[in-house]
NUMARPA-922430 format. One line per 4 residues: number of its first residue (from 1); their letters; for each residue z, x, y of C-alpha. Coordinates in nm, 3 decimals. Layout:
BEGIN
NUM = A = Z,X,Y  ...
This chain:
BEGIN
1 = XXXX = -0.708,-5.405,-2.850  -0.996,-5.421,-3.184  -1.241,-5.198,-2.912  -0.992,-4.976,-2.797
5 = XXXX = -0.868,-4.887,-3.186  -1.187,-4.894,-3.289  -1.237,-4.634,-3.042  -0.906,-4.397,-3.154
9 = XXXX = -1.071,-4.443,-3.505  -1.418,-4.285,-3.405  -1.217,-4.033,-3.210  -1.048,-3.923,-3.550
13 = XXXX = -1.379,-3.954,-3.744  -1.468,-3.713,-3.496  -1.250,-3.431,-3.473  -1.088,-3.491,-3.783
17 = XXXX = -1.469,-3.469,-3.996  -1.705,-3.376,-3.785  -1.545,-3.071,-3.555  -1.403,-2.905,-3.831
21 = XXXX = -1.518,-2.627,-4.071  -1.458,-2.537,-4.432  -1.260,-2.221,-4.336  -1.031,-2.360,-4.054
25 = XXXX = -0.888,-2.647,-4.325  -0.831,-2.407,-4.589  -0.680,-2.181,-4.323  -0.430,-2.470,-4.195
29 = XXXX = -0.376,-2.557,-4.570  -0.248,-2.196,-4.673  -0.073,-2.099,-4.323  0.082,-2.491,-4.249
33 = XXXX = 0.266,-2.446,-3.886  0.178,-2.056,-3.827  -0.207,-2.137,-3.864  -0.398,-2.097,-3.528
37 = XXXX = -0.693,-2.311,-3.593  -0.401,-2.602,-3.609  -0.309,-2.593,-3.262  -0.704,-2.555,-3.205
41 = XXXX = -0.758,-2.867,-3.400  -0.466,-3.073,-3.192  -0.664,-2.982,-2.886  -0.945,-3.093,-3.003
45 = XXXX = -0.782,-3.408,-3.133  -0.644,-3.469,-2.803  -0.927,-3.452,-2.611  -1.190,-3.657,-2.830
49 = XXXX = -0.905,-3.926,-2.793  -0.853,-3.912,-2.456  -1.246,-3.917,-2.350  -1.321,-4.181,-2.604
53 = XXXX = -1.046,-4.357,-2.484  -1.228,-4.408,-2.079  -1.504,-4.638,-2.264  -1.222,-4.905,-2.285
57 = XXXX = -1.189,-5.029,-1.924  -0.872,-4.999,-1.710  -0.718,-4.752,-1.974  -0.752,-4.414,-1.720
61 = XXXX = -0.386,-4.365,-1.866  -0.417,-4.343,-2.213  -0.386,-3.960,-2.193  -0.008,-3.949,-2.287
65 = XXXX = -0.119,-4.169,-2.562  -0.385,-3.922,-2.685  -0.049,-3.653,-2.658  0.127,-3.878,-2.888
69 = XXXX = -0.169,-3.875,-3.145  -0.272,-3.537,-3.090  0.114,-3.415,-3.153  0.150,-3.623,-3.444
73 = XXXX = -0.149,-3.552,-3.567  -0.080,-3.182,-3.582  0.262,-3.260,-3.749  0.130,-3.418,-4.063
77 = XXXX = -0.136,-3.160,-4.129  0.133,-2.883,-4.070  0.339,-3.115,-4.301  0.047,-3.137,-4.538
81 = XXXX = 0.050,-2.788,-4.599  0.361,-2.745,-4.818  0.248,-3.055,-5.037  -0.077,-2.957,-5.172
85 = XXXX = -0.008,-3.017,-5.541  0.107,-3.351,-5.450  -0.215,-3.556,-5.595  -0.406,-3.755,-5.370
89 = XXXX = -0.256,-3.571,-5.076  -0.597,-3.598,-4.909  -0.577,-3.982,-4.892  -0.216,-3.975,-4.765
93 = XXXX = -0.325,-3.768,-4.465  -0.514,-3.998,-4.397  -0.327,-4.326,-4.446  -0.063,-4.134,-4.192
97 = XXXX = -0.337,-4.048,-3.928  -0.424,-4.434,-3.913  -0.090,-4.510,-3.911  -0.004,-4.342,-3.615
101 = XXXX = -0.315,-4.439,-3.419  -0.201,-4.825,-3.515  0.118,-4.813,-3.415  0.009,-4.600,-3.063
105 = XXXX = -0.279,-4.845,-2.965  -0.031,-5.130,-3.062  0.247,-4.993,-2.881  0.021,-4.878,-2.532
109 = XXXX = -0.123,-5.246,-2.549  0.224,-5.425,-2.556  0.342,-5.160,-2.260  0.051,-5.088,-2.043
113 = XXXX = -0.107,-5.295,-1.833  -0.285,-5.096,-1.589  -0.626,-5.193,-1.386  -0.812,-4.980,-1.187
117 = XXXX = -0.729,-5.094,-0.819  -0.969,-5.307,-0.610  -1.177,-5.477,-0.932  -1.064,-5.799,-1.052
121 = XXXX = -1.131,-5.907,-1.375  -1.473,-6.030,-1.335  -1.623,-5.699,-1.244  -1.812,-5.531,-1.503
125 = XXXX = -1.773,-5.141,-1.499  -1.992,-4.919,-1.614  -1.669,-4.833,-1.847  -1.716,-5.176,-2.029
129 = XXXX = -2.137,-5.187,-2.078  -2.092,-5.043,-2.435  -1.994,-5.410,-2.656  -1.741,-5.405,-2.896
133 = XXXX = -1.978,-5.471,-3.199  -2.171,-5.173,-3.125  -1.901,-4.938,-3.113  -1.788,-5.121,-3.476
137 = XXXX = -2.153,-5.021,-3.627  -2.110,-4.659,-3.470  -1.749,-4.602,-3.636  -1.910,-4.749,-3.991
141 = XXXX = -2.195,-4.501,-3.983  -1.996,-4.201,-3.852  -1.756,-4.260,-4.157  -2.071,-4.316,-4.368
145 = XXXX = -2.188,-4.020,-4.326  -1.993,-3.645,-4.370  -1.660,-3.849,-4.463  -1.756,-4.036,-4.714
149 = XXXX = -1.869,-3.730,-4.888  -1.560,-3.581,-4.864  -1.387,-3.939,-4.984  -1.580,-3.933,-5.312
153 = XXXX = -1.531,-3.568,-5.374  -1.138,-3.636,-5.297  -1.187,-3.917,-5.558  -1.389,-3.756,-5.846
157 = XXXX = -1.165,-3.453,-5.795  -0.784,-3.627,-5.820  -0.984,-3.833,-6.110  -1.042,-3.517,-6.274
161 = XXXX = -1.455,-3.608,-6.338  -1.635,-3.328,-6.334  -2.057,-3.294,-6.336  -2.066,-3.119,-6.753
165 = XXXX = -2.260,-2.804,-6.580  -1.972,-2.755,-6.345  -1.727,-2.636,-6.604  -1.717,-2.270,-6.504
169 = XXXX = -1.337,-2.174,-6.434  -1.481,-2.078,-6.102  -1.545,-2.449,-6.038  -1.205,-2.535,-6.110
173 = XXXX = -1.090,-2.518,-5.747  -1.049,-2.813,-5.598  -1.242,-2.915,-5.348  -1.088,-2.842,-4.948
177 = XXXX = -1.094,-3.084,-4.704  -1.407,-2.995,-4.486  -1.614,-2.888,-4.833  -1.846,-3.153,-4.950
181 = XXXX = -1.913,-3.291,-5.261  -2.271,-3.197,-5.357  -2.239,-2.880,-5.149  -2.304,-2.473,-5.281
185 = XXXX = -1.942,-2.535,-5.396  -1.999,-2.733,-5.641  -2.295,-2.716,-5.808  -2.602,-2.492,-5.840
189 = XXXX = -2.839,-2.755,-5.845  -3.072,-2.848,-5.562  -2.721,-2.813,-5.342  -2.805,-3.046,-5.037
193 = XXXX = -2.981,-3.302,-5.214  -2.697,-3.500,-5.387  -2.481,-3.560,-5.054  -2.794,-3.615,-4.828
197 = XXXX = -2.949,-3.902,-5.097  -2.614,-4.069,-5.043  -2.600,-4.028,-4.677  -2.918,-4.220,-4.717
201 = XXXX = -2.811,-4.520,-4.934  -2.524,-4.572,-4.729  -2.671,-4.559,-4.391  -2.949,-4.810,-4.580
205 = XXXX = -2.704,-5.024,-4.700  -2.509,-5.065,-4.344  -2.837,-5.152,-4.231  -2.879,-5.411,-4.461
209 = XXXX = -2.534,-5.551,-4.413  -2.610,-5.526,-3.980  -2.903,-5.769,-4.060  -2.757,-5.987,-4.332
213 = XXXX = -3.012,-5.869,-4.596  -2.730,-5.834,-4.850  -2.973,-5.931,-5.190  -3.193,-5.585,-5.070
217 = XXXX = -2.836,-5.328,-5.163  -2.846,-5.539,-5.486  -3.269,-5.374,-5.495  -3.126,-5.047,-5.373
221 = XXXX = -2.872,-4.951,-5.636  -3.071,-5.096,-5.913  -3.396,-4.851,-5.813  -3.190,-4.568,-5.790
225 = XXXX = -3.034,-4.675,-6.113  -3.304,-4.704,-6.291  -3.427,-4.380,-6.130  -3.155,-4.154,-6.264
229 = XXXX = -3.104,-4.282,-6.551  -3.406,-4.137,-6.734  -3.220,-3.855,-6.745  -3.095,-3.760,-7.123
233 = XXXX = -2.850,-3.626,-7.070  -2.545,-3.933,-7.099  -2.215,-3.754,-6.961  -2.409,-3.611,-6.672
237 = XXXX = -2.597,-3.955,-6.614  -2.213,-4.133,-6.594  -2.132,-3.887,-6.295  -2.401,-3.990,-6.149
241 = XXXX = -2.312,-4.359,-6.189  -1.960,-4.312,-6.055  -2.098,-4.150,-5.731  -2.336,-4.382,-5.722
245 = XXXX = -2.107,-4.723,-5.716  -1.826,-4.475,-5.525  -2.067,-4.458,-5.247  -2.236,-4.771,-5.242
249 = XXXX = -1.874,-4.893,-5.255  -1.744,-4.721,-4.964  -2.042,-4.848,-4.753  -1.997,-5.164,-4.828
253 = XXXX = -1.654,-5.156,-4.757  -1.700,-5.028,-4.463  -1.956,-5.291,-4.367  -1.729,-5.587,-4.491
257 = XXXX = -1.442,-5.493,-4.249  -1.712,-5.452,-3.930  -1.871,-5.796,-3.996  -1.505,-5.933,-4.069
261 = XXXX = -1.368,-5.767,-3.743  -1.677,-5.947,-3.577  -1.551,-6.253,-3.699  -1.262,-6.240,-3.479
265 = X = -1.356,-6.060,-3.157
């Protein structure tokens, strides 16, 4: 069950992060039900669960599953639409999504059990080459990446921090899900380079959590500490710091459940 969640998980990562622009959420968000690129984004939904779902073996039937998720899916970001003032809508999305996958895996693995006919349960398939553990690492770096961007801007944005030389009123908007923090949106400076440095530190630190060097993230954060901090300015340098643990926080989060999950598997 922990490789074929793990599995619905990436699949959402995927479609829900990766396969989506700017301009199709902030078309579902003003349009709700009557927005094209929603029924688009089901699809899509639908068939990154489906396909991830053949790398757990003897599941070839998980497709009315992947319906279930795909439909629900669709009904909580049509759903989301109407409650956009509602703070920290973003993150209850989200809690829903995971919800539903849950309760789906849980609910196929208590219901289902199908096996592909002729193979007995000590034949390996090609299906079942890909370990559990490795699929675990993928799903932490995939969510490292583009979605932990969005996380923290989610974060600084319902927190109402704001970088001091983003106060134009055309930097008020909020930022949409799909937008990045650190992207054109948001600031005029050097655009790229604030969400690519912490793609790197969190990738890093993952790496150093895969290998059990845990004292080198303690190294990590304090050089890029000390690093930023020369900076004079002190209300711009505490943005920085709140990114900064934000996103070594998420990482390590991230990291802690994998290696705990790998505890029990």
């Amino acid at each position: 069950m922990v490789k074929l969640l793990t599995l619905q998980i990436l699949a959402h990562i995927i479609s829900d992060f990766y396969l989506q622009t700017g301009k199709s959420c902030q078309n579902k968000a003003q349009r709700g039900f009557q927005s094209p690129h929603l029924y688009v984004h089901v699809a899509i939904t639908f068939i990154c669960s489906w396909i991830l779902s053949l790398l757990y073996p003897y599941t070839f039937d998980f497709w009315w599953a992947s319906m279930v998720i795909a439909v629900l899916h669709g009904v909580i970001d049509g759903l989301k639409s109407r409650f956009q003032k509602v703070p920290w809508v973003f993150f209850i999305d989200q809690v829903l999504h995971l919800t539903v996958i849950c309760a789906v895996v849980a609910w196929f693995s208590s219901t289902v059990n199908y096996k592909i006919p002729f193979l007995n349960d000590s034949v390996v398939t090609p299906l079942d080459m890909i370990p559990t553990s490795t699929l675990l690492w993928i799903t932490a770096f995939a969510f490292c990446l583009r979605p932990a961007n969005l996380f923290i801007g989610e974060i600084l944005n319902n927190a109402q921090i704001k970088c001091p030389k983003d106060q134009e009123p055309e930097s008020e908007q909020p930022l949409q899900e799909g937008m990045e923090a650190g992207s054109p949106e948001t600031t005029s400076e050097l655009p790229n380079a604030g969400h690519l440095i912490g793609n790197v530190e969190r990738v890093l630190t993952l790496i150093f959590m895969m290998f059990g060097h845990f004292e080198a993230i303690g190294f990590l954060l304090a050089a890029k500490s000390l690093l930023r901090f020369k900076d004079s300015a002190t209300n711009k340098s505490e943005y920085v710091l709140v990114g900064t643990l934000l996103s070594f926080g998420l990482a390590i989060i991230a990291g802690a459940i994998v290696l705990s999950l790998l505890n029990r598997v």
